[in-house]
N, CA, C and O of each residue as an XYZ file, in Angstrom:
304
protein
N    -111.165      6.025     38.585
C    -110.954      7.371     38.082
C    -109.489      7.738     38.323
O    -108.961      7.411     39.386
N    -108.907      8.308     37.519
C    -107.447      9.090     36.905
C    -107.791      9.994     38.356
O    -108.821     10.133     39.015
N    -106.335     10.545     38.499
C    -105.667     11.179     39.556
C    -105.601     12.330     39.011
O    -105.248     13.170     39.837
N    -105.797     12.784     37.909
C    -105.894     13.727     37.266
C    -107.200     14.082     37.372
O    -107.571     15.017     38.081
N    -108.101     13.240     36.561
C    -109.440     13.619     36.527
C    -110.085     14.072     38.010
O    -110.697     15.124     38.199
N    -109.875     13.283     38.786
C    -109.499     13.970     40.167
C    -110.072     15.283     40.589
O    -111.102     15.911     40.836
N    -108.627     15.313     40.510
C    -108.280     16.929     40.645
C    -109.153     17.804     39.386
O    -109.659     18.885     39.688
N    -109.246     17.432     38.412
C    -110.224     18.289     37.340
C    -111.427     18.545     38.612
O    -111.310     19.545     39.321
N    -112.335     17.776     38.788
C    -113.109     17.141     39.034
C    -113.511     18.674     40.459
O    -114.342     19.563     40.645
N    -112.528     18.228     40.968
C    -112.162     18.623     42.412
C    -112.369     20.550     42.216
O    -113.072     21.387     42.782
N    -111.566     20.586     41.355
C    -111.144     22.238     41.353
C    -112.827     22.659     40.793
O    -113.459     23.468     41.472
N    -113.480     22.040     39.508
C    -114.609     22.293     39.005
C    -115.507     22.443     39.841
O    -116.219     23.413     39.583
N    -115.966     21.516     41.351
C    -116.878     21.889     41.986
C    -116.471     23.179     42.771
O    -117.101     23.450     43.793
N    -115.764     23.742     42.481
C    -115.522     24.878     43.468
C    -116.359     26.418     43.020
O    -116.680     27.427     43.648
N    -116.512     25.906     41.425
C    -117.227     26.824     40.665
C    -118.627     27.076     41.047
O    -119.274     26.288     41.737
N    -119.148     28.344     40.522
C    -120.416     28.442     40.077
C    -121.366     27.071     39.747
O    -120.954     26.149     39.044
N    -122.788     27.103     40.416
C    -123.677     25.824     39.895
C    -123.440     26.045     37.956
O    -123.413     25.133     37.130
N    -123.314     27.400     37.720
C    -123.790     27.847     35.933
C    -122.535     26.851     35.212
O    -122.691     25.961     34.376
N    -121.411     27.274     35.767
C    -120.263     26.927     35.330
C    -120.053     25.670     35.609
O    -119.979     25.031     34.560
N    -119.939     25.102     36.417
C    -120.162     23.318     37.341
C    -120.733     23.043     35.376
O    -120.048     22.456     34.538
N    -121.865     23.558     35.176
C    -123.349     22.739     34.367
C    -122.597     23.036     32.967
O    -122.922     22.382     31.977
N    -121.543     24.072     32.885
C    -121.490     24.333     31.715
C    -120.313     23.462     30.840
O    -120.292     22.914     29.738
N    -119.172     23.681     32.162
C    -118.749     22.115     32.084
C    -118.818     20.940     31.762
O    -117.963     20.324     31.126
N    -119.854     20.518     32.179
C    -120.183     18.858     32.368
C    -120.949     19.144     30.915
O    -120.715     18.223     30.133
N    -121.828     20.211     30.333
C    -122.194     20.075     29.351
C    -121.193     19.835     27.671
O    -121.433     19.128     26.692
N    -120.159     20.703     27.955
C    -118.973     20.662     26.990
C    -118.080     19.127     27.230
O    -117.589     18.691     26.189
N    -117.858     18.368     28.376
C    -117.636     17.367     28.546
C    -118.688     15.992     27.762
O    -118.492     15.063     26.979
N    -119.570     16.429     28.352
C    -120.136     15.102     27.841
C    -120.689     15.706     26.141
O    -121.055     14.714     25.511
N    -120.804     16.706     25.481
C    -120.573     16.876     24.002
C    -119.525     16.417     23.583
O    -119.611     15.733     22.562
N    -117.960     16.647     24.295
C    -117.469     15.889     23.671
C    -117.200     14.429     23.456
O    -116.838     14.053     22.341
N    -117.348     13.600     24.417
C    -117.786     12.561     25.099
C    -118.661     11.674     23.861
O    -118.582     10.625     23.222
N    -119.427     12.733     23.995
C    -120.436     12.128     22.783
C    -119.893     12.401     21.032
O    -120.268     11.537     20.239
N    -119.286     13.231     20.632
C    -118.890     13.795     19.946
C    -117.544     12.477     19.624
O    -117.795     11.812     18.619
N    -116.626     12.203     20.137
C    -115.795     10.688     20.410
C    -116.441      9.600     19.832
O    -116.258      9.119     18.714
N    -117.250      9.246     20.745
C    -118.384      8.191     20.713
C    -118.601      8.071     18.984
O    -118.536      7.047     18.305
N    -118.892      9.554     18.509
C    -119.629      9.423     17.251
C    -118.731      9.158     15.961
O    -119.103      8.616     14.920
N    -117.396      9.687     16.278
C    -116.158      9.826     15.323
C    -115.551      8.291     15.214
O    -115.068      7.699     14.249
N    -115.803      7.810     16.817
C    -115.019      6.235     16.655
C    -116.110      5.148     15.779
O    -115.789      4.157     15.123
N    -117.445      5.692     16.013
C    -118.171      4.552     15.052
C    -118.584      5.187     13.908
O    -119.615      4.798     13.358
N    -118.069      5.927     13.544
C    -117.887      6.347     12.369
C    -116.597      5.662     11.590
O    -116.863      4.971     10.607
N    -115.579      5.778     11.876
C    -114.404      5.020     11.569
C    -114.370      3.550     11.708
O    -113.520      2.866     11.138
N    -115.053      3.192     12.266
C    -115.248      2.104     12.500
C    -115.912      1.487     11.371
O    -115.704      0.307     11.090
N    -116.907      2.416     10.537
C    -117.916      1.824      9.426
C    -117.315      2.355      8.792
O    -117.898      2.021      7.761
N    -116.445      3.064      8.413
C    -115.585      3.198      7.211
C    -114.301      2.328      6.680
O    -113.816      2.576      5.576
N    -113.827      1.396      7.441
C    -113.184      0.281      7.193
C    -112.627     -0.360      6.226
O    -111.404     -0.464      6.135
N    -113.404     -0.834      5.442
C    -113.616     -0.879      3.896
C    -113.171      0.340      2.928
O    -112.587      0.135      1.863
N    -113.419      1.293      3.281
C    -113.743      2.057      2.678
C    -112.253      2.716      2.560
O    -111.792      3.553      1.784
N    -111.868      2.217      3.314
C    -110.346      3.381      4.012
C    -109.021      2.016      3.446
O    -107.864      2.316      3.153
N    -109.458      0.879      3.418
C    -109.036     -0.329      2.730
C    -108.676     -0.420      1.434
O    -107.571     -0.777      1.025
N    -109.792     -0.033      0.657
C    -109.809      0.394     -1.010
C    -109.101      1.456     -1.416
O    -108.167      1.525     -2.215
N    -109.805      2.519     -0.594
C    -108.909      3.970     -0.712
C    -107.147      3.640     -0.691
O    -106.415      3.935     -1.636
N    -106.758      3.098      0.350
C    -105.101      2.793      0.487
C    -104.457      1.727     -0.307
O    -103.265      1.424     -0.357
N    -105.545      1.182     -0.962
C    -104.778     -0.131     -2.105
C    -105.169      0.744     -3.603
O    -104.563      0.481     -4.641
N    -106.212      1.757     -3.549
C    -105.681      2.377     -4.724
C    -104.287      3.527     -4.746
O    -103.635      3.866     -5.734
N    -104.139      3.889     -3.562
C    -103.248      5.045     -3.235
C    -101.703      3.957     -3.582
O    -100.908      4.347     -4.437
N    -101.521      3.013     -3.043
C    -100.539      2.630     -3.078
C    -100.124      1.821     -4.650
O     -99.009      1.592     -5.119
N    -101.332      1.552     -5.142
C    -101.084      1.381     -6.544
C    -100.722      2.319     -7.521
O    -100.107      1.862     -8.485
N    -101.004      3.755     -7.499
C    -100.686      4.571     -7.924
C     -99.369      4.800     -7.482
O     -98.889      5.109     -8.573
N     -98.648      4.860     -6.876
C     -97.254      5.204     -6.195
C     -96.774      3.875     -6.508
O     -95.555      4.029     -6.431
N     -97.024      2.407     -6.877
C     -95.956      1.951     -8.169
C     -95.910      1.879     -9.435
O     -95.163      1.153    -10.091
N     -96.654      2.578     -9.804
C     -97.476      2.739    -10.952
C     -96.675      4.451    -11.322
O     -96.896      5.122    -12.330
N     -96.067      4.689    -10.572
C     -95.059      5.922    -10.634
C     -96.395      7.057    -10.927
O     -96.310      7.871    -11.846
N     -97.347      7.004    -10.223
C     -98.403      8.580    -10.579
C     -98.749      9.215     -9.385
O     -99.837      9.761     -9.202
N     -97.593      9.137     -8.341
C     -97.676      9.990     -7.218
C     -96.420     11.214     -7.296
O     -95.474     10.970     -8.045
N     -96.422     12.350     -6.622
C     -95.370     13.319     -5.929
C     -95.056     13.129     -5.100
O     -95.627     12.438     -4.256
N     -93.698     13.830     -4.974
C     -93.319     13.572     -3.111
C     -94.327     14.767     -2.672
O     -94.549     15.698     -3.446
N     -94.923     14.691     -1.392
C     -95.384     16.093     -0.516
C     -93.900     17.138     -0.590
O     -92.764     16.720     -0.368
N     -94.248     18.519     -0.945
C     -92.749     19.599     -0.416
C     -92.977     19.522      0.018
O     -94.118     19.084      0.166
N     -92.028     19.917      1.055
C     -91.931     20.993      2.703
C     -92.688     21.994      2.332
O     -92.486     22.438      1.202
N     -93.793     22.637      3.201
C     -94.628     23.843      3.133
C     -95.381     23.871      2.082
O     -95.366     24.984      1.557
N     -96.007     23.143      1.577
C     -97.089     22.788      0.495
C     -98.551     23.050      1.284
O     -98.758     22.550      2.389
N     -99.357     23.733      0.724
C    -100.668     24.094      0.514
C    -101.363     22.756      0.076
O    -102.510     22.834      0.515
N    -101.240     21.844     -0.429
C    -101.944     21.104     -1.301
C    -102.867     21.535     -2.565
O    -103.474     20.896     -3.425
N    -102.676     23.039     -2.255
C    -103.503     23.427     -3.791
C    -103.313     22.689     -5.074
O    -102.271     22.124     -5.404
N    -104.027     22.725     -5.524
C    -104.284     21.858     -7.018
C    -103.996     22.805     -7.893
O    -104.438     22.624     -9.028
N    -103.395     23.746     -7.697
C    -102.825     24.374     -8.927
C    -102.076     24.053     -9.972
O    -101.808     24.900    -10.824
């Protein structure tokens, strides 16, 4: 364990049992929440493969814009 986490760790038990619980509950959501985003990306692979060999075909294919500075991306 981090020297940081530590000290998280450390200062948190000083709390309330409610707060201690409420903690560890927002921790391990996100925890889990991680967990779910990395194997998610993970099965998108392919997918993110195709997507960037059509993107980059279009941009020699001269049918891209530059991004402005301060652009919305609206499709207007």
């Amino acid at each position: 364990m981090t020297k940081l986490l530590e000290k998280a760790f450390a200062e948190a038990s000083k709390l309330s049992e409610t707060d201690q619980d409420a903690i560890a509950r927002m921790l391990l959501n996100d925890l889990a929440s991680e967990e779910r985003w990395e194997e998610a990306f993970a099965q998108s692979q392919d997918e993110l493969a195709m997507l960037a060999e059509e993107a980059l075909a279009e941009f020699n294919q001269g049918q891209t814009k530059p991004i402005e500075e301060g652009s919305d991306f609206s499709h207007n």
